[in-house]
PDB file of the backbone (N, CA, C, O) and the ligand in Angstrom, with CONECT records:
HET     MG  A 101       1
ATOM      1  N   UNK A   1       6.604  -8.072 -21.179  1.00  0.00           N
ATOM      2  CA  UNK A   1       6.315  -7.255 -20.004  1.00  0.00           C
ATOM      3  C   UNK A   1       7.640  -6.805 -19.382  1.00  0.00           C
ATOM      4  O   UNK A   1       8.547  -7.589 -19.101  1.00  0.00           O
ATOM      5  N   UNK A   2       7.681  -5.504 -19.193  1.00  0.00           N
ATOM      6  CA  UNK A   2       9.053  -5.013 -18.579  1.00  0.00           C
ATOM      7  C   UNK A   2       8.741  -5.116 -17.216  1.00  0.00           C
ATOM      8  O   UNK A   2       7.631  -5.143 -16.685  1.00  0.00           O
ATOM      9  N   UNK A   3      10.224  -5.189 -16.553  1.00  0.00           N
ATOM     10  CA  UNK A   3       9.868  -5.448 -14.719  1.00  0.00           C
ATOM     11  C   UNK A   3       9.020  -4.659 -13.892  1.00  0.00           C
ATOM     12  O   UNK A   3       8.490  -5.048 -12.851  1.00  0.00           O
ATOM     13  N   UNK A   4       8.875  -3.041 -14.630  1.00  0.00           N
ATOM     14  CA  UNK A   4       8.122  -1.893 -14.027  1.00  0.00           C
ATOM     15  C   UNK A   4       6.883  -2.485 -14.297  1.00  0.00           C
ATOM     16  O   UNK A   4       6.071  -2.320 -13.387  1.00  0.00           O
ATOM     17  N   UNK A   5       6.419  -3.223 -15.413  1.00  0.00           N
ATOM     18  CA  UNK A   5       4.910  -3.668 -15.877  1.00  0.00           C
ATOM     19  C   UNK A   5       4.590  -4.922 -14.817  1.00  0.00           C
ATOM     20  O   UNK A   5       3.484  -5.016 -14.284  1.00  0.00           O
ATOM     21  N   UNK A   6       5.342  -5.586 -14.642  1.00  0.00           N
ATOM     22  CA  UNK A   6       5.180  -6.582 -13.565  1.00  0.00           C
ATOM     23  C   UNK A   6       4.942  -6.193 -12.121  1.00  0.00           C
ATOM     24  O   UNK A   6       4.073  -6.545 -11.323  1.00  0.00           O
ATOM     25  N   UNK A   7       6.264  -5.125 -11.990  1.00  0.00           N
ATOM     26  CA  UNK A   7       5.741  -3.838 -10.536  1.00  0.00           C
ATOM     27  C   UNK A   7       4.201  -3.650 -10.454  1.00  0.00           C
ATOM     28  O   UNK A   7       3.419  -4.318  -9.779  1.00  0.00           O
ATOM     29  N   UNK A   8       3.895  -2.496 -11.366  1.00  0.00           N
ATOM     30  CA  UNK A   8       2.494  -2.380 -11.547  1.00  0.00           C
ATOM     31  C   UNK A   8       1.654  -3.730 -11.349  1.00  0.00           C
ATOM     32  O   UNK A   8       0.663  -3.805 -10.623  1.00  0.00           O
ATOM     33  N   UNK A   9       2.013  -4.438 -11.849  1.00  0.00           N
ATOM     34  CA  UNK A   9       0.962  -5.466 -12.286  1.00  0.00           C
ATOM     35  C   UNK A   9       0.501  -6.026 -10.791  1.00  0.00           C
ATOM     36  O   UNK A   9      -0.665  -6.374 -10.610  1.00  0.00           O
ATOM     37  N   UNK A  10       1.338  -6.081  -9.896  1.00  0.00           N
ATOM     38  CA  UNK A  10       1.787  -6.567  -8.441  1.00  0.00           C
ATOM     39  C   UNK A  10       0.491  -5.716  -7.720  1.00  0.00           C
ATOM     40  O   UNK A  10      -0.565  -5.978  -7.143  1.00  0.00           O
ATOM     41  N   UNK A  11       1.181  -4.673  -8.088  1.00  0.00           N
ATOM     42  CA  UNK A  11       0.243  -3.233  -7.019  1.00  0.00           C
ATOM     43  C   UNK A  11      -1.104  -3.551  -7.289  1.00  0.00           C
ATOM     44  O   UNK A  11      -1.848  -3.738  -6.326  1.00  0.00           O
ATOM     45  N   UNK A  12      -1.672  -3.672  -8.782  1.00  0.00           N
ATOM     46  CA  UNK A  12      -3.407  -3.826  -9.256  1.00  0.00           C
ATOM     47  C   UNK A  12      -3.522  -4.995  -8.344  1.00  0.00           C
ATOM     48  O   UNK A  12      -4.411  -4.969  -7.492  1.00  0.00           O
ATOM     49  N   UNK A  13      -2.539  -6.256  -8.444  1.00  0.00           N
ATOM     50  CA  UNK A  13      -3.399  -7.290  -7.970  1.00  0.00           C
ATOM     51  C   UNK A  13      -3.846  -6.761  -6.443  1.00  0.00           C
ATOM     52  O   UNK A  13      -5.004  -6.834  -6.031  1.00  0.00           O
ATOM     53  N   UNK A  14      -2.813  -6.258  -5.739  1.00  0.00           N
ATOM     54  CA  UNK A  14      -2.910  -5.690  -4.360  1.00  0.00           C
ATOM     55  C   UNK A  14      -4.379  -4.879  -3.817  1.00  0.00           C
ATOM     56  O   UNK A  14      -5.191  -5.004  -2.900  1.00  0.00           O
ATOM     57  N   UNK A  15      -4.106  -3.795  -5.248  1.00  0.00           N
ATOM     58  CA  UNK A  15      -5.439  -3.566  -4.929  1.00  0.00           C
ATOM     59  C   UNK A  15      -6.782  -3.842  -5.108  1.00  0.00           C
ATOM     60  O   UNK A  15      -7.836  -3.425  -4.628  1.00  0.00           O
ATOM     61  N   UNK A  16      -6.438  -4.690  -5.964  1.00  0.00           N
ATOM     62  CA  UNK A  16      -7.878  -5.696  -5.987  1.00  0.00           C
ATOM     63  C   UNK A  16      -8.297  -6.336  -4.568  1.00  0.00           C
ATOM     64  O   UNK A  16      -9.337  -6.195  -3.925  1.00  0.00           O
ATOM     65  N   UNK A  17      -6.773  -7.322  -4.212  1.00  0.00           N
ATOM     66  CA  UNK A  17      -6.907  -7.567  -2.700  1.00  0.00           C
ATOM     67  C   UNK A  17      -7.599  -6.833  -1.827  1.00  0.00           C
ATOM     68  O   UNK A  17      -8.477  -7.462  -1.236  1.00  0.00           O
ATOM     69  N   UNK A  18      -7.488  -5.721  -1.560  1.00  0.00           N
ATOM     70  CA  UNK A  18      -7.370  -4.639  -0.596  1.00  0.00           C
ATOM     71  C   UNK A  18      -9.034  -4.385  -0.452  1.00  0.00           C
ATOM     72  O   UNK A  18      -9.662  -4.192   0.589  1.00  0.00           O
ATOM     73  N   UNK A  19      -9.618  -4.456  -2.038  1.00  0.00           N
ATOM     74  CA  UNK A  19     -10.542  -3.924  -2.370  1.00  0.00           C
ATOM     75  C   UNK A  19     -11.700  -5.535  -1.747  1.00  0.00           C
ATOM     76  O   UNK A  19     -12.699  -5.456  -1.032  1.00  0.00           O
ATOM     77  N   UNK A  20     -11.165  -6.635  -2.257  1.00  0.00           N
ATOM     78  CA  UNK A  20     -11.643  -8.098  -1.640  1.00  0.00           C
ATOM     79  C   UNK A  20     -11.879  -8.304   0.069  1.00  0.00           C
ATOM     80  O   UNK A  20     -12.817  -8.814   0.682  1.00  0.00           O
ATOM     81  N   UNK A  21     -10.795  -7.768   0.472  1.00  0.00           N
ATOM     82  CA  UNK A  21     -10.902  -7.646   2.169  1.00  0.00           C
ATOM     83  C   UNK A  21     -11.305  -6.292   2.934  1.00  0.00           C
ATOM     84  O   UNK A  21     -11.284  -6.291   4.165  1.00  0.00           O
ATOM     85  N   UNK A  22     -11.699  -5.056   2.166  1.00  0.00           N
ATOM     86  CA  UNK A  22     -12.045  -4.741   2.783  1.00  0.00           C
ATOM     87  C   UNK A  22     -13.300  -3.672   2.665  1.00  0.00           C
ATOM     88  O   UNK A  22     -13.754  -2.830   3.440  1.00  0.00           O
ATOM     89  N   UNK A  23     -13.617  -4.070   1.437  1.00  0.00           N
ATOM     90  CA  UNK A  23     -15.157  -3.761   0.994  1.00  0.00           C
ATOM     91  C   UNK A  23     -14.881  -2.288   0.116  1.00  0.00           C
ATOM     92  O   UNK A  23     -13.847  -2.071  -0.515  1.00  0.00           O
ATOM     93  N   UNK A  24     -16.194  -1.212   0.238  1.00  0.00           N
ATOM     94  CA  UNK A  24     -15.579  -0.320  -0.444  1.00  0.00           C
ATOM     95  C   UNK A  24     -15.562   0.614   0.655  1.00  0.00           C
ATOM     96  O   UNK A  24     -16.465   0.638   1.492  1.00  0.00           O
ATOM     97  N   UNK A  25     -14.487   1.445   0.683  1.00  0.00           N
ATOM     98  CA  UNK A  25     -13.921   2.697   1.532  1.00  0.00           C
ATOM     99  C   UNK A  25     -13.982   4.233   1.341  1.00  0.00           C
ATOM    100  O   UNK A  25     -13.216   4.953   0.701  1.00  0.00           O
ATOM    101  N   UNK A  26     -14.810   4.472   1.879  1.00  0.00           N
ATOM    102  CA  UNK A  26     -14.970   6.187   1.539  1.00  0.00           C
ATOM    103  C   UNK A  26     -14.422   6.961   2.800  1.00  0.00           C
ATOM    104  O   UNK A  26     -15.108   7.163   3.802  1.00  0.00           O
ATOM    105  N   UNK A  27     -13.185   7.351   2.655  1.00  0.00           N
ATOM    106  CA  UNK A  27     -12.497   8.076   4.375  1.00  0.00           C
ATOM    107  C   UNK A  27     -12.264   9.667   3.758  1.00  0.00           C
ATOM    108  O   UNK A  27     -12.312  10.147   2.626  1.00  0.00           O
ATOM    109  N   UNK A  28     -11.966  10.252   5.222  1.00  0.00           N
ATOM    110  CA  UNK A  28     -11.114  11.600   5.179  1.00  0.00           C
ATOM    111  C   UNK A  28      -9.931  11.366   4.702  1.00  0.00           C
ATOM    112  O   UNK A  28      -9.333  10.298   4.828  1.00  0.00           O
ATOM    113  N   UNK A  29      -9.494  12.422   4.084  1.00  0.00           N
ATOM    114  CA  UNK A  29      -7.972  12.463   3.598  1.00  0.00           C
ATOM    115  C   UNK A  29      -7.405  12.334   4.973  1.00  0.00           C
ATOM    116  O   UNK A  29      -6.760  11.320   5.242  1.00  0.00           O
ATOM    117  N   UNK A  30      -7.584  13.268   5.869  1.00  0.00           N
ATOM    118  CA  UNK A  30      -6.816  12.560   7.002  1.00  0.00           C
ATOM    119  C   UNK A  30      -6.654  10.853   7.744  1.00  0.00           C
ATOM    120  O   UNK A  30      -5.784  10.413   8.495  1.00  0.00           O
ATOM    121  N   UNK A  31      -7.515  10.389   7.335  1.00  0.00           N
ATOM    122  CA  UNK A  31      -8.089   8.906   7.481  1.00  0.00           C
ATOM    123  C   UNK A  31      -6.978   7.705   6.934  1.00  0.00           C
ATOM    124  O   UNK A  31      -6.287   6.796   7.393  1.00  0.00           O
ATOM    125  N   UNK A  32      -7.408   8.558   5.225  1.00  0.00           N
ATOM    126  CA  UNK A  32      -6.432   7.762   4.298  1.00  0.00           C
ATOM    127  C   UNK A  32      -5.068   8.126   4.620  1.00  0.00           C
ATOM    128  O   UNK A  32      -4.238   7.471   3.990  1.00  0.00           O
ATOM    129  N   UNK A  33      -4.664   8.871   5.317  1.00  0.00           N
ATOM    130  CA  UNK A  33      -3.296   9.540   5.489  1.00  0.00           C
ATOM    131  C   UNK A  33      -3.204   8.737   6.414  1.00  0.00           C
ATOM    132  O   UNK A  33      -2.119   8.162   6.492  1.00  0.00           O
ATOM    133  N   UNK A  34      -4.307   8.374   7.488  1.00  0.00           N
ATOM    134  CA  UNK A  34      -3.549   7.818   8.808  1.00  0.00           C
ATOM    135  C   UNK A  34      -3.258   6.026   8.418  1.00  0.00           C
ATOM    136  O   UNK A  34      -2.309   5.391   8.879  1.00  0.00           O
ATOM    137  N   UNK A  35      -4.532   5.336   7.286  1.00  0.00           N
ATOM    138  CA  UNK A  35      -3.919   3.955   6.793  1.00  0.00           C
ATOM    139  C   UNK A  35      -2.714   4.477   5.828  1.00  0.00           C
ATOM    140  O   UNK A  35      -2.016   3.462   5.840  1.00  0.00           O
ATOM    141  N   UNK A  36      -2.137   5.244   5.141  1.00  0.00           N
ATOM    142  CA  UNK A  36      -0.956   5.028   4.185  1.00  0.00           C
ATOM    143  C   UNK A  36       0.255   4.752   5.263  1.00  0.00           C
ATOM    144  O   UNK A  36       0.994   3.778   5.123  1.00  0.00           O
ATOM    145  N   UNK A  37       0.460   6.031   6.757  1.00  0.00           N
ATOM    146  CA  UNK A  37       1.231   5.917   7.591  1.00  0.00           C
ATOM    147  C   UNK A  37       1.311   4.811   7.965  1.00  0.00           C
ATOM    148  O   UNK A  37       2.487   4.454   8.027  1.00  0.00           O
ATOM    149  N   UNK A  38       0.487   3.934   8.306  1.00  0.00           N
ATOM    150  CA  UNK A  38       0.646   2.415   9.057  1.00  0.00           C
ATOM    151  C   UNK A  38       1.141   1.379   8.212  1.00  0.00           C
ATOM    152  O   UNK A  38       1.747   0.361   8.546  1.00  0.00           O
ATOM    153  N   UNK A  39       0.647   1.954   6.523  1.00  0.00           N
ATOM    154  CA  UNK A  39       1.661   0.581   5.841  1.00  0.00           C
ATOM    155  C   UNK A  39       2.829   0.927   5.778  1.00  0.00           C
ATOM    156  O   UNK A  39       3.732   0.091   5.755  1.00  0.00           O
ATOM    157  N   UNK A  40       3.139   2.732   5.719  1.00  0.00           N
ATOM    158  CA  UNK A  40       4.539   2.888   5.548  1.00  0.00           C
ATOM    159  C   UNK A  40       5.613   2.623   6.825  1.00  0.00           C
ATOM    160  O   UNK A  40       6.838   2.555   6.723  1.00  0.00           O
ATOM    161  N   UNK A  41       4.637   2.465   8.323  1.00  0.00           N
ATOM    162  CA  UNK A  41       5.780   1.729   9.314  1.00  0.00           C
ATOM    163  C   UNK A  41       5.714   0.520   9.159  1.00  0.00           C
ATOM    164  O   UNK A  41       6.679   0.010   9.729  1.00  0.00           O
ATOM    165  N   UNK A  42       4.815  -0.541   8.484  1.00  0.00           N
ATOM    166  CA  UNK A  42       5.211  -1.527   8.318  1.00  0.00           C
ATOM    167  C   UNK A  42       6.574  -1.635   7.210  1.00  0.00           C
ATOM    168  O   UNK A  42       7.438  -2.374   7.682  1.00  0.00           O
ATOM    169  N   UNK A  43       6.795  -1.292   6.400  1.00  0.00           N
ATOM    170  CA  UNK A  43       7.937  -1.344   5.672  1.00  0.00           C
ATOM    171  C   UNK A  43       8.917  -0.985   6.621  1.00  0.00           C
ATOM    172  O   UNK A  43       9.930  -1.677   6.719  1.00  0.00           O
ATOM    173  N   UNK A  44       8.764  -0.085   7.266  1.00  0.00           N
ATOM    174  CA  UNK A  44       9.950   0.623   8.309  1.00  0.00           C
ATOM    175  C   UNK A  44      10.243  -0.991   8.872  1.00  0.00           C
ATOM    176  O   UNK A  44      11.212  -1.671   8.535  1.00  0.00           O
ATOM    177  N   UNK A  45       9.403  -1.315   9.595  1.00  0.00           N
ATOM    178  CA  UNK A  45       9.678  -2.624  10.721  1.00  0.00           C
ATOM    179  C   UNK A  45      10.352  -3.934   9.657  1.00  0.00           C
ATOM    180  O   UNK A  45      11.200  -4.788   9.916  1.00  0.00           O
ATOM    181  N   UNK A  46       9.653  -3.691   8.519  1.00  0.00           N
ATOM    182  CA  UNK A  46      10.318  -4.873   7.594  1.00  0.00           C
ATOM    183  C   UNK A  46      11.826  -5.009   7.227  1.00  0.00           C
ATOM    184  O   UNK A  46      12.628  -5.942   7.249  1.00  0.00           O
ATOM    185  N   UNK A  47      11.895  -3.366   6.795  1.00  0.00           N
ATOM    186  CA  UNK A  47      13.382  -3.099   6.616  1.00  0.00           C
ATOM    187  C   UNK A  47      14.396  -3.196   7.450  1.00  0.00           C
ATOM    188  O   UNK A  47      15.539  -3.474   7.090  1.00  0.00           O
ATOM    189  N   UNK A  48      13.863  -2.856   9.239  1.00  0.00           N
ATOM    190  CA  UNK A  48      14.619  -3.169  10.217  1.00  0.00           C
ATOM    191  C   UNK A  48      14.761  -4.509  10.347  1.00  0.00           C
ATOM    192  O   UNK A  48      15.798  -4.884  10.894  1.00  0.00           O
ATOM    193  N   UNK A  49      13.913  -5.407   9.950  1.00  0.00           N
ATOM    194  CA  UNK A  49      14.169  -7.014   9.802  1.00  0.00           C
ATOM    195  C   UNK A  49      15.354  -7.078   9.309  1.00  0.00           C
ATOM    196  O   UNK A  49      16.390  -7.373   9.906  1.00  0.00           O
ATOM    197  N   UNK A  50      15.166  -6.709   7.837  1.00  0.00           N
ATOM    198  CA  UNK A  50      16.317  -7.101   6.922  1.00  0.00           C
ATOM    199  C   UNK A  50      17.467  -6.568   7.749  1.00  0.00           C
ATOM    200  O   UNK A  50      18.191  -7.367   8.342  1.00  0.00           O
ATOM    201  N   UNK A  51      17.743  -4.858   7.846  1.00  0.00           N
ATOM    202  CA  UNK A  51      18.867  -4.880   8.590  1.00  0.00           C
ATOM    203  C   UNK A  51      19.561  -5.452   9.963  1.00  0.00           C
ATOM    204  O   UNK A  51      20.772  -5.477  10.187  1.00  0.00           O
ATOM    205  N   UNK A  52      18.491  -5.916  10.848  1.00  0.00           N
ATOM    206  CA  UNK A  52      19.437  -6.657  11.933  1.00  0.00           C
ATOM    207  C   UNK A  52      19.485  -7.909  12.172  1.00  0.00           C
ATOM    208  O   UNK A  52      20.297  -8.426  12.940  1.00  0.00           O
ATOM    209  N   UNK A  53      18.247  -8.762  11.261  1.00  0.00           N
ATOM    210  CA  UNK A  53      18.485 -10.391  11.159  1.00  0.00           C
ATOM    211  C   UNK A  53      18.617 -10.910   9.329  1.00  0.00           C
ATOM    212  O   UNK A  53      18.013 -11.953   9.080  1.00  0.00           O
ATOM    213  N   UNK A  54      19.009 -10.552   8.688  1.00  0.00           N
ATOM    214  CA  UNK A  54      19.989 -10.171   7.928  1.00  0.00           C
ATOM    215  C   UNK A  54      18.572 -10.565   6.325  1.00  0.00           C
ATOM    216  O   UNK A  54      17.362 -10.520   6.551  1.00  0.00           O
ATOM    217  N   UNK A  55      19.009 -10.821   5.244  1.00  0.00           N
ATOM    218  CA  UNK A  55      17.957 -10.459   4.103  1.00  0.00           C
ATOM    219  C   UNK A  55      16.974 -12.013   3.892  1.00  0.00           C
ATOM    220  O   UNK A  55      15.853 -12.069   3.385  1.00  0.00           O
ATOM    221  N   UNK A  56      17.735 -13.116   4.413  1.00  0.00           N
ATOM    222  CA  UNK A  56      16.731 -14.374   3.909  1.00  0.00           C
ATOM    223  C   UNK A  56      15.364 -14.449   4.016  1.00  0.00           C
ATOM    224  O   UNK A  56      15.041 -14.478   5.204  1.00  0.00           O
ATOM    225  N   UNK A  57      14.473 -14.491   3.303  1.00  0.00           N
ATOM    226  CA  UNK A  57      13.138 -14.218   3.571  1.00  0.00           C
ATOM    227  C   UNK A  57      12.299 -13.141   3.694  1.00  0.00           C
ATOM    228  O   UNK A  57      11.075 -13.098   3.579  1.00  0.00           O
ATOM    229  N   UNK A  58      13.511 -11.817   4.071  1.00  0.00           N
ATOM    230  CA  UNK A  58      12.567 -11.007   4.546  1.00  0.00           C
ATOM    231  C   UNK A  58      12.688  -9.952   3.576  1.00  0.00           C
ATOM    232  O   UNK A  58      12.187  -8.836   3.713  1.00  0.00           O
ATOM    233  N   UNK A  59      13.345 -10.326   2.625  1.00  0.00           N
ATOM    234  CA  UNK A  59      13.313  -9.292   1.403  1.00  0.00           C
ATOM    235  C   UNK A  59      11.763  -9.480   0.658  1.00  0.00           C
ATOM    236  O   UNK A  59      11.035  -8.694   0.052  1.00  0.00           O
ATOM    237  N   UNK A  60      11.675 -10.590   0.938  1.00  0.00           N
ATOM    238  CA  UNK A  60      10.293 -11.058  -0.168  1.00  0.00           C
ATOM    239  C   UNK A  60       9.650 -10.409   0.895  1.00  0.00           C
ATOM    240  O   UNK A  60       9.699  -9.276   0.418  1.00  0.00           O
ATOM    241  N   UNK A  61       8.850 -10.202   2.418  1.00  0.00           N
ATOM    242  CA  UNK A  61       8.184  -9.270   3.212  1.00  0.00           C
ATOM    243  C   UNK A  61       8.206  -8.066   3.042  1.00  0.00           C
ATOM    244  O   UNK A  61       7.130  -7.470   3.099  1.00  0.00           O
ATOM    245  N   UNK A  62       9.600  -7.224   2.743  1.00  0.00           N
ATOM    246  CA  UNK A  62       9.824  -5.866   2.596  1.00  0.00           C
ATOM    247  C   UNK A  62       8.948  -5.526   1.319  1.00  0.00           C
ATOM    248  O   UNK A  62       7.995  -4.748   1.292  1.00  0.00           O
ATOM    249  N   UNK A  63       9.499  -6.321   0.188  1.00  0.00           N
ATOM    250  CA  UNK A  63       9.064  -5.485  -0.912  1.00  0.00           C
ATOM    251  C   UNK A  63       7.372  -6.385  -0.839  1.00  0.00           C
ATOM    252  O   UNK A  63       6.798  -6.005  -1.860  1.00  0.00           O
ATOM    253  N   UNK A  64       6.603  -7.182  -0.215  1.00  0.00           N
ATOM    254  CA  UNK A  64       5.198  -7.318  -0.221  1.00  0.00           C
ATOM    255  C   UNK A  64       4.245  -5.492   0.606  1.00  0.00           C
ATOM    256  O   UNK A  64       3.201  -4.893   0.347  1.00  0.00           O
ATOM    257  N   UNK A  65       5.541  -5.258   1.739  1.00  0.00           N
ATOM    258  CA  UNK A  65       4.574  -3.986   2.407  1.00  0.00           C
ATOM    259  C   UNK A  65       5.190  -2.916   1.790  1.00  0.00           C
ATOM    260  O   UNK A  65       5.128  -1.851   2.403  1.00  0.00           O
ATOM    261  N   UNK A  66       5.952  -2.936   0.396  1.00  0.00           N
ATOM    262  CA  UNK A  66       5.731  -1.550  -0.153  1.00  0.00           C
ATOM    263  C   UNK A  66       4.994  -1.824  -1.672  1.00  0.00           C
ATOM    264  O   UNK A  66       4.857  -0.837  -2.394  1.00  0.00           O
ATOM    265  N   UNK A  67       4.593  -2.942  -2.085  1.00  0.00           N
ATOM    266  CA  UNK A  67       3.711  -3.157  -2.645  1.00  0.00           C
ATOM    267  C   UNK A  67       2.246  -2.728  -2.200  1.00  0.00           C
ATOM    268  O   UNK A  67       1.437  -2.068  -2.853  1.00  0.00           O
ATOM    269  N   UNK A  68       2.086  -3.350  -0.732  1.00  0.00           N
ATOM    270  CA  UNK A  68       0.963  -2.646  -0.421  1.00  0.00           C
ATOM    271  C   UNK A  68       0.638  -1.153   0.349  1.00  0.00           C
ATOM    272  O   UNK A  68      -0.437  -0.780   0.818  1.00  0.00           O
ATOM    273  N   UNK A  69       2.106  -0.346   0.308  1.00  0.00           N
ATOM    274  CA  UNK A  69       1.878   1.191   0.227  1.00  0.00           C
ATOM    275  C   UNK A  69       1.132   1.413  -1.154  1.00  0.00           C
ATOM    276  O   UNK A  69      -0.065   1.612  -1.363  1.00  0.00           O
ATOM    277  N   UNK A  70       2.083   1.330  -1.939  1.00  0.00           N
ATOM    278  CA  UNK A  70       1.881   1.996  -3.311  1.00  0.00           C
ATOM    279  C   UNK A  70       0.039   1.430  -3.514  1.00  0.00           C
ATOM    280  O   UNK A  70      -0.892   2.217  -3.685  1.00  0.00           O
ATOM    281  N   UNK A  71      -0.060   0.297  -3.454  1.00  0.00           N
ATOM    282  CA  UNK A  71      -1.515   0.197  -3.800  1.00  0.00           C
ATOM    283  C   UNK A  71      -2.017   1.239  -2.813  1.00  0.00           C
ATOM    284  O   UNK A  71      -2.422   2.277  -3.337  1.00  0.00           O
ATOM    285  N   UNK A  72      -2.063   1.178  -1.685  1.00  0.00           N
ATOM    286  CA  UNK A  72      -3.078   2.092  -0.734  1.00  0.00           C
ATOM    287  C   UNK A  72      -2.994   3.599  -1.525  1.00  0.00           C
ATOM    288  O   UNK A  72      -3.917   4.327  -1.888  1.00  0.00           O
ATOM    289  N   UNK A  73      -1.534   3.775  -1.647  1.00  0.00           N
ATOM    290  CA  UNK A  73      -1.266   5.604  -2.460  1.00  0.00           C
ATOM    291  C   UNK A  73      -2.571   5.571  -4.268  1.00  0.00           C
ATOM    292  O   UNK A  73      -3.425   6.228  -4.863  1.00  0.00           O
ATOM    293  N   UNK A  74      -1.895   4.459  -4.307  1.00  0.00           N
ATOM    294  CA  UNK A  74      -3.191   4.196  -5.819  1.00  0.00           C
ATOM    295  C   UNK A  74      -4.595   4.699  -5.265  1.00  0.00           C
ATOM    296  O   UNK A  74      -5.094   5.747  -5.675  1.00  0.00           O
ATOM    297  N   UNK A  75      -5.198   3.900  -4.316  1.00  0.00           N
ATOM    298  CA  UNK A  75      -6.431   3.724  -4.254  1.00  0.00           C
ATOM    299  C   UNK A  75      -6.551   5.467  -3.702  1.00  0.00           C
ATOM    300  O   UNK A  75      -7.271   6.110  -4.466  1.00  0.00           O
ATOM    301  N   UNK A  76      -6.005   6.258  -2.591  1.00  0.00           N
ATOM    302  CA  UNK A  76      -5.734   7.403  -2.138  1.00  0.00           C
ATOM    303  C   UNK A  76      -6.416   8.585  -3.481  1.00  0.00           C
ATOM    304  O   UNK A  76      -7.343   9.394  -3.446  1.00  0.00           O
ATOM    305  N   UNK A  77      -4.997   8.006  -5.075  1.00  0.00           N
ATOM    306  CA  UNK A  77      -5.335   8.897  -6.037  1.00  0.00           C
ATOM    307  C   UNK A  77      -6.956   8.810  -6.698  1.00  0.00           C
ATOM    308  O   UNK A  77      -7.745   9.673  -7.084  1.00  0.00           O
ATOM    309  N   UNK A  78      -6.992   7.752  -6.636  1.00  0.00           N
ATOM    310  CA  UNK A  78      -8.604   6.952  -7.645  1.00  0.00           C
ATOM    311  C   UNK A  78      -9.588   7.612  -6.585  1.00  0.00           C
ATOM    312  O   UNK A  78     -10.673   7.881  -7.099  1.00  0.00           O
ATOM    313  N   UNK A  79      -9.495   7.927  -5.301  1.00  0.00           N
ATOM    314  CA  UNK A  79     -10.528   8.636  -4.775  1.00  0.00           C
ATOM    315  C   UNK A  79     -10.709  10.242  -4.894  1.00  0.00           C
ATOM    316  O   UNK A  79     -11.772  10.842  -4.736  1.00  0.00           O
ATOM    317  N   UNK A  80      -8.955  11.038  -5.327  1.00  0.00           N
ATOM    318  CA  UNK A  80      -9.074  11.985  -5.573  1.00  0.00           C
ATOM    319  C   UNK A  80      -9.282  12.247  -6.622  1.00  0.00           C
ATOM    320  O   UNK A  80      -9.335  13.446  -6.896  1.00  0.00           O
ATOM    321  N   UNK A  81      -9.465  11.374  -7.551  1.00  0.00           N
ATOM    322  CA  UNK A  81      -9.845  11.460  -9.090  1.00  0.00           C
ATOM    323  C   UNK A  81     -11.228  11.718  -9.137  1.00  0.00           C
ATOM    324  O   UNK A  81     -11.684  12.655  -9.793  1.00  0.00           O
ATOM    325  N   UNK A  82     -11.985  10.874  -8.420  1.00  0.00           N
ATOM    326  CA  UNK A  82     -13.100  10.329  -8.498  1.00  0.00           C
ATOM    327  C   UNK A  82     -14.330  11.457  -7.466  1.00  0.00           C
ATOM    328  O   UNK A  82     -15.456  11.722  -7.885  1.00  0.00           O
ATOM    329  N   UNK A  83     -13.826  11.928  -6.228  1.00  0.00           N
ATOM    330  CA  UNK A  83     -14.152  13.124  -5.572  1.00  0.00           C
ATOM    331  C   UNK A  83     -14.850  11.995  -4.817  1.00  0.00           C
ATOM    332  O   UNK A  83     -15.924  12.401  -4.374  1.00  0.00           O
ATOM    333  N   UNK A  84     -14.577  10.555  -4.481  1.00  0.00           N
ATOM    334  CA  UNK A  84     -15.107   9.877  -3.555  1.00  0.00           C
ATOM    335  C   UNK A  84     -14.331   9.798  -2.303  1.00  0.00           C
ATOM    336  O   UNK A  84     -13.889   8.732  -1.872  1.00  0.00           O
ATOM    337  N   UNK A  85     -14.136  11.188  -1.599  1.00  0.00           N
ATOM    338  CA  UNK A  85     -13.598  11.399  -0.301  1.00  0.00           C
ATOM    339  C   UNK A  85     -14.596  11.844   0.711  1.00  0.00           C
ATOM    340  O   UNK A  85     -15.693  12.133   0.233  1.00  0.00           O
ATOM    341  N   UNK A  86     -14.493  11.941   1.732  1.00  0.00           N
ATOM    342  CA  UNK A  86     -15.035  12.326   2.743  1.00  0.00           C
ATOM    343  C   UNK A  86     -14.409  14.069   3.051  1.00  0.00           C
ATOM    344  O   UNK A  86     -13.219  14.256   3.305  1.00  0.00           O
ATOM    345  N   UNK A  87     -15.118  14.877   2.998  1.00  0.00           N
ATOM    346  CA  UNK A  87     -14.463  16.713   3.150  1.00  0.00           C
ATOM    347  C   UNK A  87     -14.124  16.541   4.683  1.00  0.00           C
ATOM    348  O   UNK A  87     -14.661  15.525   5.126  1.00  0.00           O
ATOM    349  N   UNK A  88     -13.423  17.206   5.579  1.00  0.00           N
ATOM    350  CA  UNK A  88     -13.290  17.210   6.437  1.00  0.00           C
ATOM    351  C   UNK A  88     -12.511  16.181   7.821  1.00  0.00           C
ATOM    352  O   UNK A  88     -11.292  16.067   7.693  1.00  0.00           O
ATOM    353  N   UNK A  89     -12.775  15.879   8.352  1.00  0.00           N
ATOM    354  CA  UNK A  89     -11.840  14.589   9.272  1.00  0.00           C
ATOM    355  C   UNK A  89     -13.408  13.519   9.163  1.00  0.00           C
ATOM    356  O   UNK A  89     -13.422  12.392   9.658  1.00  0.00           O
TER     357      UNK A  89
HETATM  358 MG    MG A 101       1.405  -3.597   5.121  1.00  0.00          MG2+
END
């Protein structure tokens, strides 16, 4: 398994998670746009961890909330694949 296959491998489990806690999700693209924004300020806030109380610990946090961007962006595509969106807001 190459490290990108392990990457991936990270994200499926995620979204399995995602899919475990929070049932199944049918939103507006604007919807899904407004959960991708909230994991992507969580990385923001993570990364500001790392930069002003310095990397111990919080590297393993950073890269857990861009693990769980990329799953949310996954699940985002699998609905535009799938035409299981909501039209409109
Ligand atoms: Mg998050």
């Amino acid at each position: 398994m190459t490290h990108r296959d392990a990457i991936y491998a990270d994200i499926s489990a995620e979204r399995d998670s995602q899919d475990a806690k929070w049932g199944p999700q049918t939103h507006s693209l604007p919807v899904w746009n407004a959960i991708l924004a909230e994991e992507c300020g969580e990385v923001a806030e993570a990364a500001l961890t790392v930069a002003f109380h310095g990397e111990e610990g919080h590297l393993d946090h950073l890269r857990e909330e861009l693990i769980q961007v990329a799953a949310v962006a996954v699940h985002i595509i699998e609905k535009l694949d799938s035409g299981d969106w909501v039209r409109g807001v």
